[in-house]
C-alpha positions as CSV (number, residue, x, y, z in Angstrom):
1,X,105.2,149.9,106.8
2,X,102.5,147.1,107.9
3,X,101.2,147.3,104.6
4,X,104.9,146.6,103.1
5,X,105.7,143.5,105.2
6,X,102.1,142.3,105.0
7,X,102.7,142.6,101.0
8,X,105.9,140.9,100.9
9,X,104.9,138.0,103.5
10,X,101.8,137.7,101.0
11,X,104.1,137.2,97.9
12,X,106.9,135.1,99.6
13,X,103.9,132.5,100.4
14,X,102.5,132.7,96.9
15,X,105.9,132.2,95.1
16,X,106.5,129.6,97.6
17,X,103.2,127.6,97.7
18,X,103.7,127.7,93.4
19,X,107.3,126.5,93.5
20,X,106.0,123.8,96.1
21,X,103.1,122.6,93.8
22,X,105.9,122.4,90.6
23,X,107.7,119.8,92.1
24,X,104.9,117.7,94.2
25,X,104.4,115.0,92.3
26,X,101.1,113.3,91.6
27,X,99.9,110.0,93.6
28,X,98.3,106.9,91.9
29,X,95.9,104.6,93.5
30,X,97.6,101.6,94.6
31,X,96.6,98.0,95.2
32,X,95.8,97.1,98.3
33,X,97.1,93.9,100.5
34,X,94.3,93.3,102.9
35,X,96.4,89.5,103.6
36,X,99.5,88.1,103.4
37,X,98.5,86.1,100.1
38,X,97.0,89.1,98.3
39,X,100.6,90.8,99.6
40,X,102.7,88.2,98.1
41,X,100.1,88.4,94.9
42,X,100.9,92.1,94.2
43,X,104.7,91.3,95.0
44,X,104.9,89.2,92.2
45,X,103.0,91.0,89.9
46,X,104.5,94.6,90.5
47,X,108.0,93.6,91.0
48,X,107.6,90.8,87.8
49,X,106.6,94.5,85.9
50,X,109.8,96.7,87.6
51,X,111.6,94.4,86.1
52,X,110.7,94.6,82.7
53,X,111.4,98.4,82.9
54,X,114.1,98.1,84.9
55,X,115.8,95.9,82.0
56,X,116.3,98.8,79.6
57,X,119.4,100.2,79.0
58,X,117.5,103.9,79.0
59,X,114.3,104.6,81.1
60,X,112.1,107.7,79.4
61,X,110.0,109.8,81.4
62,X,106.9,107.4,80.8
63,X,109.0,104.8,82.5
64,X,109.8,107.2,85.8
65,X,105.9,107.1,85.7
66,X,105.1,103.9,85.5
67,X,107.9,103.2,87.9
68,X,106.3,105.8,90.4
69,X,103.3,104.3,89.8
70,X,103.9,100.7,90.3
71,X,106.2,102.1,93.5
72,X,102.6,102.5,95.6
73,X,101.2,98.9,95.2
74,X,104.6,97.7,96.3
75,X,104.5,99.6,99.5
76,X,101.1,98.3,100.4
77,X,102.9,94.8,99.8
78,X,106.0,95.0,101.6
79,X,104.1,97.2,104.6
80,X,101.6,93.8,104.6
81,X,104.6,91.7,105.2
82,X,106.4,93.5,107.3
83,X,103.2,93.6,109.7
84,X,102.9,89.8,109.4
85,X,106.7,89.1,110.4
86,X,106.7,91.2,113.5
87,X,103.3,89.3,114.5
88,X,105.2,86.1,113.6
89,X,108.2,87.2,115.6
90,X,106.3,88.0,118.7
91,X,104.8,84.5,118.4
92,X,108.0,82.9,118.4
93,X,109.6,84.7,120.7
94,X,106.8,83.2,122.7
95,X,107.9,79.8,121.8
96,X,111.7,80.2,122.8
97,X,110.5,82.1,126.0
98,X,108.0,79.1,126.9
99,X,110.5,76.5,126.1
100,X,112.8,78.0,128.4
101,X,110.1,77.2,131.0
102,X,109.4,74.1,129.7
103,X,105.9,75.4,129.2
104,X,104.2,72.6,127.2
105,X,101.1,74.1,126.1
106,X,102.2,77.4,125.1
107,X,105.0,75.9,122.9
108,X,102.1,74.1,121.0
109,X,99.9,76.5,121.2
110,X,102.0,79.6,120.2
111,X,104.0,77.5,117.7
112,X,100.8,76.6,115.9
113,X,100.3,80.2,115.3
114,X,104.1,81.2,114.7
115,X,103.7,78.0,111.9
116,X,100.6,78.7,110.2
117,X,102.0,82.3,109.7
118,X,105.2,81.5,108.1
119,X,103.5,79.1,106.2
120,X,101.7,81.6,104.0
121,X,105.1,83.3,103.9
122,X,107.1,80.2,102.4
123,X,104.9,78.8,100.7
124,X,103.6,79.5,97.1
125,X,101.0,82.2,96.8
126,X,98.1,80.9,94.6
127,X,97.4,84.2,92.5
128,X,94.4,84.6,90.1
């Protein structure tokens, strides 16, 4: 009877570990966005590319790729950013909190900070 279950437990992880692997897809190596420039770099290039395959009227399976693909670059991108706004809402929330105190030197210092990180934010992105 061990035997039995031991065989069945054995086949049930097989069939399952196959159907797993059949619809795992595979990854691509994405770009990476070390800074906030690079970030915004990618951003413009990968999105400027979605686009172009995202104006067809019918996307083949080559186009899922490529979509899937281009998907991994703008993760890094928008994961980059995301990390630089909290950083620059911690930094302003300093601000607020110091001007509430009237707190001279941290409004000046921390808004320095808060402004030089928005800045690569709003401004353009020199891209090579």
């Amino acid at each position: 009877m061990v035997k039995i279950v031991s065989l069945l437990a054995g086949t049930l992880i097989a069939y399952t570990s196959a159907s797993y692997a059949d619809e795992r897809y595979d990854h691509f190596p994405a770009l990476a966005a070390d800074n906030t420039t690079q970030a915004l770099c990618n951003l413009a290039e990968y999105n400027a590319k979605l686009q172009v395959l995202l104006t067809k009227d019918t996307l083949t399976a080559e186009d899922m790729v490529k979509v899937h693909e281009l998907t991994y670059t703008l993760e890094n991108a928008i994961q980059r950013i995301q990390k630089d706004l909290t950083a620059a809402a911690t930094d302003l929330e300093e601000v607020h909190l110091a001007s509430e105190k009237l707190d001279k030197n941290t409004v000046q210092q921390q808004g320095k900070t808060y402004l030089t990180a928005l800045s690569l934010l709003t401004s353009p992105a020199s891209c090579k």
